[in-house]
C-alpha positions, 0 to 999 in steps of 0.5 A: 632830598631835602629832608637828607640835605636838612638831616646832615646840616643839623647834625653838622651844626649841633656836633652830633658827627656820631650821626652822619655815617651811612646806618645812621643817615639810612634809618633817620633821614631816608626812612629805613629800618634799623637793619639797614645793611650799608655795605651791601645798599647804595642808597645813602651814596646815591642820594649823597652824588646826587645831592652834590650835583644838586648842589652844584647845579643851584649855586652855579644858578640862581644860588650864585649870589648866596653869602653863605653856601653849603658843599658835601665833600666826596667820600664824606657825609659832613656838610661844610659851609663856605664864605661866599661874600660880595662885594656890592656896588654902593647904591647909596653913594650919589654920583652926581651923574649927568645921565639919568640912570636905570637898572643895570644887568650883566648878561653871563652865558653858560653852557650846561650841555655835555658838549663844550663846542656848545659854548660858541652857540649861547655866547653867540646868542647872549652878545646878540642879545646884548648888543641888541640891547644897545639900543634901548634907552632906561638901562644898562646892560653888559656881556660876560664873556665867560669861557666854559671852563671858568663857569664853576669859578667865577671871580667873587666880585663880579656884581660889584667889578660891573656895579651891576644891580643884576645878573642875567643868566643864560644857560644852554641845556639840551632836552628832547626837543633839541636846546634848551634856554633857561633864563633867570634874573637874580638880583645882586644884593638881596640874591632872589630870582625877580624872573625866570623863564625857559624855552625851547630852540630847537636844534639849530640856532635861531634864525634872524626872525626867531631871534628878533621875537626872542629878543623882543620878549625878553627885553619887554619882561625884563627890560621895558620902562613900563613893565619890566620885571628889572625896573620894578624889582629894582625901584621896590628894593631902592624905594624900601631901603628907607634911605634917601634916592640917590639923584640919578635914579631919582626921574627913573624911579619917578617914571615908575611911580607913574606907570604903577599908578596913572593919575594926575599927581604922579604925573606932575612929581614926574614932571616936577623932576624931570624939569629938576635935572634939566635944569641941572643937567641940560643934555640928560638924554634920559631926561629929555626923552622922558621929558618928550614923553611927559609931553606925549601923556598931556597930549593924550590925557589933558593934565594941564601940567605942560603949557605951550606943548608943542613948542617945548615939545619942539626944545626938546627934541632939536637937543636931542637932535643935537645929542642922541640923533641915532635913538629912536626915541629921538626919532618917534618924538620928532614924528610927534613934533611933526604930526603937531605941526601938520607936516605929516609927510615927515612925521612918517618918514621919522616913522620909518627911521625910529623901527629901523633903529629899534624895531624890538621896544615894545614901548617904543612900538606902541608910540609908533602905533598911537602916531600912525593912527593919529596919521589916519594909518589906522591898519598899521598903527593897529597892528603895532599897538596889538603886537605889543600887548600880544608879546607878554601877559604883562600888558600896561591897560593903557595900550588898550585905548588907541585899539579900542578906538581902532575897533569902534571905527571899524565898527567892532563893538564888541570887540572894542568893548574887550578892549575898553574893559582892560582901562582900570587907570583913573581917568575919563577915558574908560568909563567914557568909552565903555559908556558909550560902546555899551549904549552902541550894543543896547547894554543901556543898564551897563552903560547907564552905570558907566555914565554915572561913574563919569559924572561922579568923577568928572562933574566938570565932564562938559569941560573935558569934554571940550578939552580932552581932543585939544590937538589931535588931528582932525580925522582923531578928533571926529572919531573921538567926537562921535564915540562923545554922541554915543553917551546916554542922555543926561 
């Protein structure tokens, strides 16, 4: 087909009409001999329909947002090409918001099924969707509600009408095994498919479970602050415009820095910013959550960027009691502030209300995991962290400390082992546990190797040693101390 597709562009475009009839195409683009008989062999109508329907097919999908598009008029071998210019939101423009944004979607449901009753099912499933979505902090995201027999006509300027950065399609199929979801999300400027995905449904709509696991799974490739395919896409293509950040994408575009590559200097140009559009912006929801979650990173990995934490940690979370006290980021962060103070009743009653605001953020999920352990809620914490790293391939190597120190205190080593192999970020934390659980298992060469690693990077090991465990709870801070004992002598 593309050799066909190829052949009548060119002649088009190089005024050779002479070769777009049937003998010629038949001979020149699909290969037969120079007696081709068309009035008795379909062949070069069979492939023109099917190219037309081929065409239709990519442009009313990830072909949509092409400039320039490519059409075979019925009764004709002659291409033409059609204008298909948008009108894109302006990323460049400051808008000197008071929120720190993200990257925005538009959700657009369509049913390519033969049945048009089929369009209640996908529509319903997409503003479930969305509206699941509400929740979630660190995007925007809208619902087209596009009626079946608009889906081949869509205003030109839809990306632009929403100032969307993405379109996210959802089409309905059907297939042997009942319905079928293809998803694809297409950035609106440079019109690629940063990610597609397809799956099955069955026969009848999903029931609650299967859309919460659904939801949860789209949201967490797409749409999470660490590993989202939406946010990476989104601050690669700012990042390479070469053009100044406008300042409301400035913290986001900060965050993603960091969870690219944790290290101590991406943590304070993090940080740094953060502080920036607090001080401009005291009510920045956005910037107060990350700004509580900076606080969470000194905690666990001792930058020394954050002084008299769980005081600011404490400022920080009354305003966003204040502001957004219905997000469960408000919530978990409140849990944190609590667990520092010792009141640990309500830091897991805080617990509770965060997952019933949003059960569906992995990210969110793994906090809650890291807190229950700190709670000594070991089982529990462990079950949310390992959920979040099983729901996708995409796994930040982070999620896999609290899991590992969950095994070794269950006496797990081995698998404690797996886990503390996945810590590649530049920190004490992995070559200390792998040092230590390697000498647990009577690996002393690899462990040995590991300790050396240590003290090449951290010569002041003995300080950090003293510091690294500032904070956590006692029963933490004893299951961190013995995993220390477990190094090989110096």
């Amino acid at each position: 087909m593309r050799k066909f597709l190829a052949y009548i562009v060119e002649a088009k475009l190089a005024g050779e009409l002479d070769l777009l009839t049937q003998p010629a195409i038949a001979v020149n683009a699909l290969g037969q001999s120079h007696d081709f008989a068309n009035l008795d062999n379909p062949l070069v109508r069979v492939h023109a329909g099917r190219l037309r329907k081929q065409l239709e097919e990519y442009y009313a999908t990830e072909g949509y947002f092409n400039t320039l598009r490519i059409s075979l008029p019925i009764g004709s071998y002659q291409p033409s090409f059609i204008d298909n210019g948008h009108h894109y939101p302006d990323l460049y423009n400051n808008q000197n918001s008071s929120i720190s944004l993200g990257p925005s979607l538009i959700c657009i449901p369509r049913n390519f099924t033969s049945e048009n009753n089929n369009w209640a099912f996908i529509a319903c499933l997409v503003r479930d969707y969305v509206t699941a979505l509400s929740r979630f902090s660190f995007c925007q995201v809208l619902f087209i509600d596009e009626i079946a027999a608009q889906q081949a006509n869509w205003p030109a300027d839809l990306t632009a009408q929403h100032h969307a950065d993405f379109g996210f399609f959802f089409d309905l199929y059907r297939d042997k095994l009942g319905f079928c979801l293809k998803l694809s999300l297409v950035h609106s400027v440079t019109t690629e498919v940063a990610w597609a995905d397809s799956i099955s449904l069955g026969h009848y709509y999903p029931d609650t479970a299967q859309t919460q696991h659904l939801f949860k799974r789209l949201a967490n490739d797409t749409l999470s602050s660490e590993r989202g395919v939406a946010h990476d896409y989104w601050t690669r293509y700012l990042v390479s415009l070469g053009k100044p950040i406008p300042s409301q994408y400035q913290l986001l575009i900060k965050m993603r820095y960091f969870a690219w590559n944790i290290c101590a200097d991406n943590f304070k140009a993090y940080i740094d910013t953060c502080e920036e559009r607090l001080k401009l912006f005291p009510y920045d929801v956005t910037a107060l959550i990350c700004y509580a979650d900076c606080c969470r990173i000194e905690y666990l990995l001792k930058y020394g960027f954050i002084h008299q934490l769980p005081d600011r940690l404490q400022e920080i979370v009354a305003r966003l009691q204040q502001i957004a006290p219905d997000n469960a980021y408000t919530q978990v962060y409140l849990s944190f502030a609590y667990m520092l103070n010792d009141d640990h009743a309500l830091a897991l009653q805080t617990l509770e209300k965060a997952q019933q605001l949003n059960s569906l953020d992995t990210q969110l999920n793994v906090l809650t995991g890291l807190l229950y352990m700190a709670l000594d809620h070991w089982e529990l914490g462990a079950r949310y962290v390992r959920d979040s790293i099983n729901i996708s391939i995409i796994s930040p190597d982070w999620y896999h400390i609290p899991l590992c120190i969950y095994e070794y205190r269950a006496g797990n080593y081995r698998a404690a082992i797996q886990a503390a192999k996945h810590v590649k970020f530049k920190h004490l934390w992995g070559p200390m546990l792998r040092s230590a659980l390697y000498n647990c298992t009577n690996a002393s060469e690899k462990s040995s190797l590991e300790y050396q690693k240590l003290l090449e990077e951290h010569p002041d090991l003995e300080t950090r040693r003293k510091t690294l465990t500032l904070g956590f709870t006692h029963k933490s801070h004893a299951v961190i101390n013995r995993i220390w004992t477990h190094l090989p002598n110096k």
